[in-house]
LUMLO-155915 format. One record per residue (C-alpha): residue number from 1; x, y, z. Coordinates in nm, 2 decimals, always signed. Each point is the difference from the previous one (the first is absolute). Layout:
BEGIN
   tifi       xx       yy       zz
    NUM        X        Y        Z
...
//
This chain:
BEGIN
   tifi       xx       yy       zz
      1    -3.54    -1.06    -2.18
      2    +0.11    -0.29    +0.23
      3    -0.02    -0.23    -0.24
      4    +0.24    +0.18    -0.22
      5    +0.21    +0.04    +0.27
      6    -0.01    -0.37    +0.05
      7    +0.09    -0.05    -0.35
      8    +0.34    +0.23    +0.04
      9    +0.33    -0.09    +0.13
     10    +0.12    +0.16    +0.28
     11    +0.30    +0.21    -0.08
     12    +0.17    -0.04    +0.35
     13    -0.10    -0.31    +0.24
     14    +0.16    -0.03    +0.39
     15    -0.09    -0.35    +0.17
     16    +0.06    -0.03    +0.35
     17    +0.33    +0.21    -0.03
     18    +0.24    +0.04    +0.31
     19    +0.29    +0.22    +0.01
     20    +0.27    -0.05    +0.25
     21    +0.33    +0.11    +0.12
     22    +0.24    -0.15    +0.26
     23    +0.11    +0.21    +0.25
     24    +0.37    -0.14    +0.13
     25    +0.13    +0.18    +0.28
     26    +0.28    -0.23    +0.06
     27    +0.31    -0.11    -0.29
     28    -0.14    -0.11    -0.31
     29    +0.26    -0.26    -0.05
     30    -0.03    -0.15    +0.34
     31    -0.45    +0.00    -0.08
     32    +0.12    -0.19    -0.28
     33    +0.19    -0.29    +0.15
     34    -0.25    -0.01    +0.32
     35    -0.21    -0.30    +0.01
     36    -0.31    +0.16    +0.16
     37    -0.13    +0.25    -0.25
     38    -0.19    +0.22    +0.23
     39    +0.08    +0.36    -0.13
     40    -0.28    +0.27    -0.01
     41    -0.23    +0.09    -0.30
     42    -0.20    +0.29    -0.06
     43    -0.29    -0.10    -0.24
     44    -0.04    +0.39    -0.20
     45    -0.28    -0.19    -0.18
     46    -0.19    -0.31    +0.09
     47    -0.31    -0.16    -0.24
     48    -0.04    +0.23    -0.23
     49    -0.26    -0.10    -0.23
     50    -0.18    +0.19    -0.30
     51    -0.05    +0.06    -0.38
     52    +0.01    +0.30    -0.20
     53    -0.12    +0.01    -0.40
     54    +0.09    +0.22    -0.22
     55    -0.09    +0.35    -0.03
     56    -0.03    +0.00    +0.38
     57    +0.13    +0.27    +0.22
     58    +0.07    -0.11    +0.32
     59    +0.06    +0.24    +0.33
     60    +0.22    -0.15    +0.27
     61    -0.02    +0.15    +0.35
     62    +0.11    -0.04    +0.35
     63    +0.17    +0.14    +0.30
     64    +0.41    +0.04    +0.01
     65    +0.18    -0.34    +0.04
     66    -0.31    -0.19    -0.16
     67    +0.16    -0.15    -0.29
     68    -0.11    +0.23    -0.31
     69    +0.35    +0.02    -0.11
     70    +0.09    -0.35    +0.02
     71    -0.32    -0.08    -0.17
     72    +0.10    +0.23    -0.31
     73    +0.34    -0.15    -0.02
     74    -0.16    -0.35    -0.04
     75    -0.25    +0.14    -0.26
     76    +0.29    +0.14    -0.18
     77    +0.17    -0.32    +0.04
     78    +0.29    +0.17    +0.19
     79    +0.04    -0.23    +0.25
     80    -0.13    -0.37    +0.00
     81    -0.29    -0.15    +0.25
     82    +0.11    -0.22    +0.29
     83    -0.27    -0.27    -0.09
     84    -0.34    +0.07    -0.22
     85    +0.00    +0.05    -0.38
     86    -0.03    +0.31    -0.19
     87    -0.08    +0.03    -0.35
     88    +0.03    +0.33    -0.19
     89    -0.10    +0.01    -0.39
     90    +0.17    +0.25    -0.18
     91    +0.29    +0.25    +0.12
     92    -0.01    +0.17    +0.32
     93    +0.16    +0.32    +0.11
     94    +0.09    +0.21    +0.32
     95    -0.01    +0.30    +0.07
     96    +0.13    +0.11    +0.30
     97    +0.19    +0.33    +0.12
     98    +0.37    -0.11    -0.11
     99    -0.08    -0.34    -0.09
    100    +0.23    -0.09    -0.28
    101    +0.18    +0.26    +0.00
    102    +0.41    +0.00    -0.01
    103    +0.07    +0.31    +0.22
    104    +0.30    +0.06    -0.22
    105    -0.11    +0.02    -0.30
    106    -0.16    +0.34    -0.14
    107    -0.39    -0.03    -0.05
    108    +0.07    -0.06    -0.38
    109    +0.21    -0.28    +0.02
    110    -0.26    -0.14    +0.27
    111    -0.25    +0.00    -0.24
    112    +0.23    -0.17    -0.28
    113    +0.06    -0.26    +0.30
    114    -0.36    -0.03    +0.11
    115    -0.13    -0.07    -0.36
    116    +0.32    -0.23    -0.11
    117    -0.11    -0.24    +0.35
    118    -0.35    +0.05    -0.15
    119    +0.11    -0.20    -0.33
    120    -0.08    +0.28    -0.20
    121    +0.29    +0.13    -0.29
    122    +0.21    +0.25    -0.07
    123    -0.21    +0.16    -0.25
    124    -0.32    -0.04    +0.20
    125    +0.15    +0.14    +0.27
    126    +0.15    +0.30    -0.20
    127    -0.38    +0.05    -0.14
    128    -0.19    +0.02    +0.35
    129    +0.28    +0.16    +0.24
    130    -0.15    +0.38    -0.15
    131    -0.29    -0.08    +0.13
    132    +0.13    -0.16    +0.34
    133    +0.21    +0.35    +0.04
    134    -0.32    +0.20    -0.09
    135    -0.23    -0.21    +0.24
    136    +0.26    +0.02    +0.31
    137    +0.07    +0.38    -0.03
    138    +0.33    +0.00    +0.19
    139    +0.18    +0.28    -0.29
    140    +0.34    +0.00    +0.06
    141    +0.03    -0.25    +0.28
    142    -0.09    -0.27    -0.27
    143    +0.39    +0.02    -0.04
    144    +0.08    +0.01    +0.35
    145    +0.11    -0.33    +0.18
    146    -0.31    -0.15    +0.21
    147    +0.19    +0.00    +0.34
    148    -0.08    +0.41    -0.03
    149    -0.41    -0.10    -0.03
    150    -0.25    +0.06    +0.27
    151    -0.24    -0.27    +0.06
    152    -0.25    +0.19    -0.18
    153    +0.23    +0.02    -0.31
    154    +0.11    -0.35    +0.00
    155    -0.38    -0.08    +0.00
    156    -0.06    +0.20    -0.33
    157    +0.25    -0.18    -0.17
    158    -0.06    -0.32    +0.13
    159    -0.41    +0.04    -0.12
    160    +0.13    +0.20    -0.33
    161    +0.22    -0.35    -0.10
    162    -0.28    -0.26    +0.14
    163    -0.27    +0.20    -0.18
    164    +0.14    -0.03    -0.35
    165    +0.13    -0.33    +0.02
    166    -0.33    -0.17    -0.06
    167    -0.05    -0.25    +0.31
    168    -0.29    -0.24    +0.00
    169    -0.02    +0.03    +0.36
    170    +0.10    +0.35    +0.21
    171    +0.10    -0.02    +0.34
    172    -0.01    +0.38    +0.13
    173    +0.15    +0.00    +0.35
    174    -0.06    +0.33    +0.24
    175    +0.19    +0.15    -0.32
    176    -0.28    +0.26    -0.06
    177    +0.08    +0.11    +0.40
    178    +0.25    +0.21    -0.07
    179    +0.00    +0.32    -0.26
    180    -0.25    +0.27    -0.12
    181    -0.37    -0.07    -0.04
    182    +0.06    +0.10    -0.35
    183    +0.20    -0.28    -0.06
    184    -0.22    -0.19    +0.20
    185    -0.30    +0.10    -0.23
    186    +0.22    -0.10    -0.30
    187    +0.09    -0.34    +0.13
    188    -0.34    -0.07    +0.05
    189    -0.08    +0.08    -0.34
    190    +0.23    -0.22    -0.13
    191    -0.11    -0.29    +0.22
    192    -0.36    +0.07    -0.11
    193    +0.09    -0.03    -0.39
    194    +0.17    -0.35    +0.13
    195    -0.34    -0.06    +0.11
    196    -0.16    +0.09    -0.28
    197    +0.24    -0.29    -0.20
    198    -0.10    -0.26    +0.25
    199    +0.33    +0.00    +0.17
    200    +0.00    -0.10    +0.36
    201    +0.11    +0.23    +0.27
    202    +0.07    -0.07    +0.38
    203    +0.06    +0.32    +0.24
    204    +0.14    +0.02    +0.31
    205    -0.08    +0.27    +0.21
    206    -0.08    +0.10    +0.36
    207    -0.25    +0.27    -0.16
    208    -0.36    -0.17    +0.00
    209    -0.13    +0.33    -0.18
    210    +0.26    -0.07    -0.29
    211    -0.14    -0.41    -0.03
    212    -0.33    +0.12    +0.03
    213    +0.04    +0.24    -0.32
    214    +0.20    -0.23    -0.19
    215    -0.02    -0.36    +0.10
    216    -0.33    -0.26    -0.08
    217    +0.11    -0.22    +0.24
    218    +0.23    -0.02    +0.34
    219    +0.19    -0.26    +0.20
    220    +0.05    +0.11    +0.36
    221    +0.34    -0.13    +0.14
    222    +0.03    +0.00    +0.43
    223    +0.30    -0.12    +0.12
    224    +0.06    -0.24    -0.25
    225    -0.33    -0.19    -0.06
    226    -0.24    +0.11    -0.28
    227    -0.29    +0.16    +0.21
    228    -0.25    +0.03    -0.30
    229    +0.01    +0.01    -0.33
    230    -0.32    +0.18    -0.26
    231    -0.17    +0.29    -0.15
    232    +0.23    +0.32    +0.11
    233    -0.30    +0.14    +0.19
    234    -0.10    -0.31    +0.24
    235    +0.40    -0.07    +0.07
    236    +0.07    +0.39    +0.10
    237    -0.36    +0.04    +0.18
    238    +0.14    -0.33    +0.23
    239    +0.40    +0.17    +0.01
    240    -0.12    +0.35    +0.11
    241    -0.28    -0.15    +0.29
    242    +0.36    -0.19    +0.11
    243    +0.20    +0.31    +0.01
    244    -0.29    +0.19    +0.18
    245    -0.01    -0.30    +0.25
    246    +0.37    +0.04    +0.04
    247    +0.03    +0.33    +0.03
    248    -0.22    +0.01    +0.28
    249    +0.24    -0.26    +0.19
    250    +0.25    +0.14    +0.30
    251    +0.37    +0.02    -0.08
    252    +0.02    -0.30    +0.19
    253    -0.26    -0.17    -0.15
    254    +0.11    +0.02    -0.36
    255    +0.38    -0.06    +0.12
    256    -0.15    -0.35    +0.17
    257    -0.19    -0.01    -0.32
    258    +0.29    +0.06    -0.23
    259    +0.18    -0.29    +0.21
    260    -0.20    -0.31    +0.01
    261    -0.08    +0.05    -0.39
    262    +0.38    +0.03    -0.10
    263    +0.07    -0.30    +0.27
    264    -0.26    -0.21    -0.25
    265    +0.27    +0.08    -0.33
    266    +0.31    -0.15    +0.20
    267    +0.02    -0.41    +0.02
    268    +0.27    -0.22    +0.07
    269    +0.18    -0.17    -0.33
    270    -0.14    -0.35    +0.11
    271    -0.42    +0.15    +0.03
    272    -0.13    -0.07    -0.31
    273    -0.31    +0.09    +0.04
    274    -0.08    +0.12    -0.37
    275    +0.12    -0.42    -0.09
    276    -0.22    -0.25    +0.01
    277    +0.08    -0.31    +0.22
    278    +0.06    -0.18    -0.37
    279    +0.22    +0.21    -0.08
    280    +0.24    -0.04    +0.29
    281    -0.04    -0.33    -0.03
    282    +0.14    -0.05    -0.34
    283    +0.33    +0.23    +0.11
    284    +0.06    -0.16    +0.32
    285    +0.29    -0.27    -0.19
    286    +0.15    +0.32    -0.16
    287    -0.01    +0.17    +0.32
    288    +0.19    -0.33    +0.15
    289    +0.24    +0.02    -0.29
    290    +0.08    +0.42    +0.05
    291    +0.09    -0.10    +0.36
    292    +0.25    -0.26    -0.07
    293    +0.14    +0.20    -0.28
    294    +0.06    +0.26    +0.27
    295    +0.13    -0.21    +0.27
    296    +0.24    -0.14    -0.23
    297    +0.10    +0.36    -0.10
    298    +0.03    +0.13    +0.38
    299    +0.19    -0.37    +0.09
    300    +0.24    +0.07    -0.27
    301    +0.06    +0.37    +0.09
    302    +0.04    -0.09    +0.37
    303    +0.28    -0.26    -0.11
    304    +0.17    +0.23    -0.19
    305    +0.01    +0.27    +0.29
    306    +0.16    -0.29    +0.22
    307    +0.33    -0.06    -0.30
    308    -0.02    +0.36    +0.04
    309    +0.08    +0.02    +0.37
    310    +0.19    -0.30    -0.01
    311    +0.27    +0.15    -0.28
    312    +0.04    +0.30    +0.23
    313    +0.09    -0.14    +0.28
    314    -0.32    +0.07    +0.14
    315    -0.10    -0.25    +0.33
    316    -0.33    -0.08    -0.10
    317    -0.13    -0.08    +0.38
    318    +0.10    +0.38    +0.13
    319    -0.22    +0.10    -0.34
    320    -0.29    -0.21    +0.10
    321    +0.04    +0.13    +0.36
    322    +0.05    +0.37    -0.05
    323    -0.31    -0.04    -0.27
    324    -0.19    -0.11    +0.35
    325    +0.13    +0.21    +0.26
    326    -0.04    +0.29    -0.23
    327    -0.27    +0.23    +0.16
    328    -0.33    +0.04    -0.18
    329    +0.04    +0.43    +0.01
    330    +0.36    +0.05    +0.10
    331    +0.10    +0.31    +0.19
    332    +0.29    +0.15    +0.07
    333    +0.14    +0.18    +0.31
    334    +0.22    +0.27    +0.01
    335    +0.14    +0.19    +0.28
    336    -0.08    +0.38    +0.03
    337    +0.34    +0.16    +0.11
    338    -0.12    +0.32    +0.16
    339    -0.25    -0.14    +0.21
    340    +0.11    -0.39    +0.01
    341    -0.38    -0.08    -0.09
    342    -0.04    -0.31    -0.17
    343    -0.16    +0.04    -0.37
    344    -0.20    -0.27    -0.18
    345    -0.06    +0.04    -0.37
    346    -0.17    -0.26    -0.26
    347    +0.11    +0.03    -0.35
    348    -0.29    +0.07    -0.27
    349    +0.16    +0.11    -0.30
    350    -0.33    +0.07    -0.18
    351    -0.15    +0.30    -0.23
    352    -0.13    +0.26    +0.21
    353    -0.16    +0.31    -0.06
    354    -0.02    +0.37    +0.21
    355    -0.33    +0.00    +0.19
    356    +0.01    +0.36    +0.08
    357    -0.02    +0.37    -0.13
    358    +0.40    +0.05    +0.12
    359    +0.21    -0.25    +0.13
    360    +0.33    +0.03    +0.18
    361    +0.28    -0.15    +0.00
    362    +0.25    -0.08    +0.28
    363    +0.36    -0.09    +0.04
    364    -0.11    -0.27    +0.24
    365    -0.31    -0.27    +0.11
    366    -0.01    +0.24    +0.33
    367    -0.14    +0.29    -0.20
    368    +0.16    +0.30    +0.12
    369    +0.22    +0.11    -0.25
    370    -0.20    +0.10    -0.35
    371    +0.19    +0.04    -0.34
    372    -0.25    -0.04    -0.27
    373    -0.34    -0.04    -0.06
    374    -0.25    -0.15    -0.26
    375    -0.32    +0.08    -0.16
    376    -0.33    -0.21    -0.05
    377    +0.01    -0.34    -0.16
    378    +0.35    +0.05    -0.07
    379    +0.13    -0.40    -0.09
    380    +0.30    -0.11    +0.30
    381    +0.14    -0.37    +0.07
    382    -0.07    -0.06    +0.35
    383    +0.33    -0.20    +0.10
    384    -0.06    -0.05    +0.41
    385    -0.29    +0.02    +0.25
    386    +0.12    +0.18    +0.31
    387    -0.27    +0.10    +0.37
    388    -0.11    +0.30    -0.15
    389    +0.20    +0.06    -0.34
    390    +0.02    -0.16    -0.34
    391    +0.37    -0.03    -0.18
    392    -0.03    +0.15    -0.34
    393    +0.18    +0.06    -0.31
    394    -0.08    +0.20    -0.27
    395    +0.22    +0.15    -0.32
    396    +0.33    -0.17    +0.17
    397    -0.09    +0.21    +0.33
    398    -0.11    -0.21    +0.32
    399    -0.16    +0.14    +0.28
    400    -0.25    -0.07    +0.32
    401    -0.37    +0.08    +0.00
    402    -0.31    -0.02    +0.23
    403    -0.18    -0.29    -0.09
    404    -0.33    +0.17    -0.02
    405    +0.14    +0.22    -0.32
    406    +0.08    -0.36    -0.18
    407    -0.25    -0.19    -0.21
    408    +0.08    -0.35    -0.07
    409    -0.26    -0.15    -0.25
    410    -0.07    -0.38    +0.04
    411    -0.01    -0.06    -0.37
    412    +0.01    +0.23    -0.32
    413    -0.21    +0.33    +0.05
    414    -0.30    -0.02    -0.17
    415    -0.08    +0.16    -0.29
    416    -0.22    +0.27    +0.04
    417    -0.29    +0.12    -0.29
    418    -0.01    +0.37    +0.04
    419    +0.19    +0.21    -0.22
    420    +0.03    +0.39    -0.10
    421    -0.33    +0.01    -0.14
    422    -0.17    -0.08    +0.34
    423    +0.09    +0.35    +0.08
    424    -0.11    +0.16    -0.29
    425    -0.26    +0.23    +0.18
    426    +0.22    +0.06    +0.30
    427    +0.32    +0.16    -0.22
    428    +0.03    +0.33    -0.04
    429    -0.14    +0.19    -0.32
    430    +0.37    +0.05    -0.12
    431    +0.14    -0.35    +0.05
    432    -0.32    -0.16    -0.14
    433    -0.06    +0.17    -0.34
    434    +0.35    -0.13    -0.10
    435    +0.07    -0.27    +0.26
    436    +0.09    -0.25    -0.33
    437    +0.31    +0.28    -0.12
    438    +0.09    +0.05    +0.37
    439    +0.09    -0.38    +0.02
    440    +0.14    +0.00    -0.29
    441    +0.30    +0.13    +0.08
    442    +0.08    -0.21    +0.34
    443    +0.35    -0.16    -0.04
    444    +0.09    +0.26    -0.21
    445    +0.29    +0.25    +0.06
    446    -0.08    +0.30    +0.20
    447    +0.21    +0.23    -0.27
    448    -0.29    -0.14    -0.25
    449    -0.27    -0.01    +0.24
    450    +0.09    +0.41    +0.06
    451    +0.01    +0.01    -0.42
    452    -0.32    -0.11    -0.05
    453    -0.27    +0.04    +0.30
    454    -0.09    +0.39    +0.04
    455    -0.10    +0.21    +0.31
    456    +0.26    -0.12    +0.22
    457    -0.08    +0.16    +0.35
    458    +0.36    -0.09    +0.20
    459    +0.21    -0.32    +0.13
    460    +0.04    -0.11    +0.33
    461    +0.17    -0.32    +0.23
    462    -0.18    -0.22    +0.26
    463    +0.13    -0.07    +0.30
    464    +0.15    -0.37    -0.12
    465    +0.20    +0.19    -0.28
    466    -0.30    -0.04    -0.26
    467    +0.03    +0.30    -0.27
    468    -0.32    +0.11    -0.14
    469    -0.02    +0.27    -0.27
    470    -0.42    +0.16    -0.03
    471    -0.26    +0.06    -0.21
    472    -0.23    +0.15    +0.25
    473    -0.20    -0.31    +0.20
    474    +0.16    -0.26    -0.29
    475    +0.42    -0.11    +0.15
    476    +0.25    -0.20    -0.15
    477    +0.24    -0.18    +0.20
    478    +0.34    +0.02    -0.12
    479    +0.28    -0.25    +0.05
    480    +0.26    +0.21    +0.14
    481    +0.25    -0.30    -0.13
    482    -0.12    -0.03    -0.34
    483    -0.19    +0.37    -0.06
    484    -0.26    -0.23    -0.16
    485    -0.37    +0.02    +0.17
    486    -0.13    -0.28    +0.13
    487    -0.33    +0.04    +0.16
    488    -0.29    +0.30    -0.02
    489    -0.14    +0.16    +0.29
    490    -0.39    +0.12    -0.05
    491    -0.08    +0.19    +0.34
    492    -0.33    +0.20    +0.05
    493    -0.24    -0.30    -0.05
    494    -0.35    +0.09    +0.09
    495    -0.02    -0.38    +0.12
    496    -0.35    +0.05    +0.12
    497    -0.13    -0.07    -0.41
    498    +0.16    -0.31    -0.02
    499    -0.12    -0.30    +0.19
    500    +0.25    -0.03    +0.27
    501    -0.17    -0.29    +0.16
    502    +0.03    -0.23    -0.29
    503    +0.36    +0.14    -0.07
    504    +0.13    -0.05    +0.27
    505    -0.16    -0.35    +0.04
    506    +0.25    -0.12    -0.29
    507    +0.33    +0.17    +0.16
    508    +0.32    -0.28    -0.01
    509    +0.05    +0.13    +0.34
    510    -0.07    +0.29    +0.23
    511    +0.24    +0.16    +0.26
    512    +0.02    +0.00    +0.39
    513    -0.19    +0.30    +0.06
    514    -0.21    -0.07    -0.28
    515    +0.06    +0.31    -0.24
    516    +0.17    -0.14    -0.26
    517    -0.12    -0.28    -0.24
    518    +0.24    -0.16    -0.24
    519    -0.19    -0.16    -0.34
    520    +0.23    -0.18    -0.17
    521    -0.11    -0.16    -0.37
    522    +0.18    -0.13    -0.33
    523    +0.04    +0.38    -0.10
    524    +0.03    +0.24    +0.31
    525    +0.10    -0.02    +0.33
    526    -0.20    +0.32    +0.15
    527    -0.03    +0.13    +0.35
    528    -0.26    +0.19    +0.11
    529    +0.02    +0.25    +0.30
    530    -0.34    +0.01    +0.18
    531    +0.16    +0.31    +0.20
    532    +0.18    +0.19    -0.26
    533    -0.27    -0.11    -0.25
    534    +0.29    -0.05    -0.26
    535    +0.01    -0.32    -0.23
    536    +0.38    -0.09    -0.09
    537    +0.01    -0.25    -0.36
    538    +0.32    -0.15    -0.08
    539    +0.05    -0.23    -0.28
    540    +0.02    -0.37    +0.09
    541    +0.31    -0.07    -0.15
    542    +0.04    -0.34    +0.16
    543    -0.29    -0.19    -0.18
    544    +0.24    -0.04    -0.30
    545    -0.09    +0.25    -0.29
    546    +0.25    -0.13    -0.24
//
């Protein structure tokens, strides 16, 4: 057996594979023309080395934030390596929940698209697509536009169109997460038949029991680095003795935990400690020559400002010296005419977001006259930093708030991995058994939404001017501008069948008082009311479906 094996060339090869991405907090352009290079990196992957033959079904597991999905986009050739090699024989394909797929385009036309990029022509296409409809089951949504899908529908057509394209090399991606263990049972009937033909399979999924069942072997990803890599059972007996261990830690523990092994992914752009010294040593007269190349650029720039100022008018000295004199954080200081106080503010003029259930709004930064007021996570600009107020505006209105209610992010919120489906259990019997039609209709008009959704049980407003027509525990939120919904409101969870821990572990970002936790991913942005035990989903609208 090993000797055959020997014999046979491996179908998918990583050597000492690093994946990295820069992480520039200040202007690109002005990165580019600095002469010290010293910008962060986080390293998703770092020496990643293994070799898979044919006919091999490989699990891949690990905790959230460990790399899986990175890992599946190099395998599928997505994305290229920072450094390493890669060698894939044969044609690979991903499936992932959306992957591919042009959210305006019906599920039809996705799979005419999907197969064209695929190479394959008109009249295969026109052959197999039957039998893609068939295996994806969607009925009439098939000539629906994807943007209507849930994630559970998107991953049937997305497995449907990978499935019958005939890859060399499948790349399943926590696609077989979402949907009905029906579907489940048929996807891995399919993958077994793809088995049977020697194909080779990768599958990426936080369920052990699932790679267990399926996979012969495993590769265990933690926080980047390739913790083991063998027979399924030895890799998951060593994953699940590290999950026990974990599990056992305090909340302070595993956060100090969680800390020092994400501080070991970051590195400076000039660390590299995956190089050898050789290897620096043969770039160091390119390095020279990038840095004169951008001096010369920045010198030529800066002479350019100077005919600038000069053809203006501009005394170049009072430039230079208000440049210096300018204060690092400049305030300003106002003069309060009722009381004659003197009022120092520092302008931010940054994203903000509301930190609280209900946030008011006053006339003024002495917060005594209220005129409005916000809800959760609600997205401001934070113009001015006052003693005890933030300046905001928000939809062409400005106003003061306490700075408590204000959440300023340091960077871009991060992206959180818990979706819909985590609360499966928890939903109530009503929402759940149709929870993929119930979405369905989110953005759509409420005249249509009335049309076609029975067992309407009333309407009602919030107290920020939300309207909200009912189907028992199940709400839609209505624009009251537009008369188009644009979230859904599932209340009565029976939160204690989920696991709240882990849930709320992943959370973008959690209120003052702690009740509400905001989840934000590329498909939802969902807040989840520990107190009210209500779950709100809107669409994420802003990630570009287009």
């Amino acid at each position: 057996m090993w000797r055959l094996m020997m014999d046979k060339k491996p179908k998918v090869v990583f050597k000492n594979v690093y994946k990295r991405y820069s992480l520039i907090k200040s202007n690109k352009l002005m990165n580019i023309l600095s002469l010290k290079k010293n910008e962060k990196s986080f390293y998703a992957l770092r020496d990643i080395s293994f070799e898979v033959y044919e006919g091999e079904t490989v699990g891949v597991i690990g905790i959230n934030g460990s790399g899986k999905s990175t890992l599946s986009n190099l395998l599928a050739e997505v994305v290229p390596p920072s450094s390493g090699k890669i060698e894939v024989d044969g044609e690979t394909s991903l499936i992932a929940i959306s992957v591919g797929l042009n959210n305006n385009l019906t599920g039809l036309e996705n799979i005419e698209l999907k197969c064209l990029m695929h190479g394959m022509k008109k009249d295969e296409i026109k052959k197999i697509t039957p039998c893609i409809i068939d295996f994806a089951d969607l009925g009439d949504f098939i000539y629906q536009p994807v943007k209507n899908y849930s994630s559970g529908m998107r991953s049937r057509l997305g497995f449907a169109i990978s499935a019958h394209t005939n890859p060399d090399v499948m790349v399943v991606d926590e696609a077989l997460s979402v949907g009905d263990q029906t579907f489940y049972q048929k996807c891995i009937t399919k993958m077994n038949e793809f088995k049977a033909q020697g194909k080779t399979i990768f599958f990426i999924s936080h369920s052990a029991g699932q790679i267990r069942s399926f996979c012969d072997k495993a590769i265990w990803v933690h926080y980047g680095a390739m913790v083991d890599f063998g027979e399924s059972e030895e890799v998951l007996e060593k994953y699940n003795q590290f999950i026990k261990w974990f599990n056992s830690l305090s909340e302070e523990e595993k956060k100090q935990y969680k800390t020092e092994k994400l501080n070991l992914q970051y590195a400076e752009e000039d660390d590299l400690s995956y190089s050898s010294k050789s290897r620096l040593s043969s770039k160091k007269k390119k390095y020279k020559l990038g840095n004169i190349r951008d001096f010369t650029l920045f010198l030529s720039l800066f002479l350019f400002s100077i005919v600038v100022l000069f053809s203006n008018n501009i005394h170049l000295v009072g430039a230079i010296k208000n440049v210096i004199n300018k204060p690092e954080t400049p305030a300003q200081k106002t003069i309060n005419k009722d009381d004659n106080k003197e009022i120092t503010s520092e302008k931010i003029d940054k994203t903000g977001f509301i930190n609280s259930e209900v946030a008011d709004i006053f006339v003024s930064s002495d917060l005594k006259q209220k005129v409005n007021s916000l809800d959760f996570m609600k997205e401001v600009f934070v113009e001015e930093s006052f003693d005890n107020s933030f300046l905001i505006s928000y939809a062409g209105l400005k106003g003061y708030v306490h700075k408590e209610d204000i959440w300023i992010p340091s960077g871009e919120p991060h992206a959180s991995s818990i979706d819909p489906n985590y609360f499966l259990p928890a939903f109530p019997d009503s929402f759940r058994v149709a929870y993929e039609y119930y979405l369905v209709f989110v953005n759509e008009e409420k005249e249509l939404i009335e049309s076609k959704v029975r067992g309407k049980t009333g309407e009602r407003t919030d107290k920020f001017n939300n309207q909200y027509i009912s189907y028992g525990p199940t709400e839609y939120r209505i624009n009251p501008d537009t008369q188009e919904s644009d979230a859904i409101l599932v209340n009565e969870l029976a939160l204690g069948l989920v696991n709240l821990e882990e849930i709320l572990s992943e959370a973008t970002h959690k209120s003052n008082n702690g009740e509400l936790y905001f989840f934000l991913n590329d498909k939802y942005k969902m807040v989840l009311n520990i107190n009210d035990r209500s779950l709100l989903i809107e669409p994420n609208n802003e990630n570009g479906e287009s």
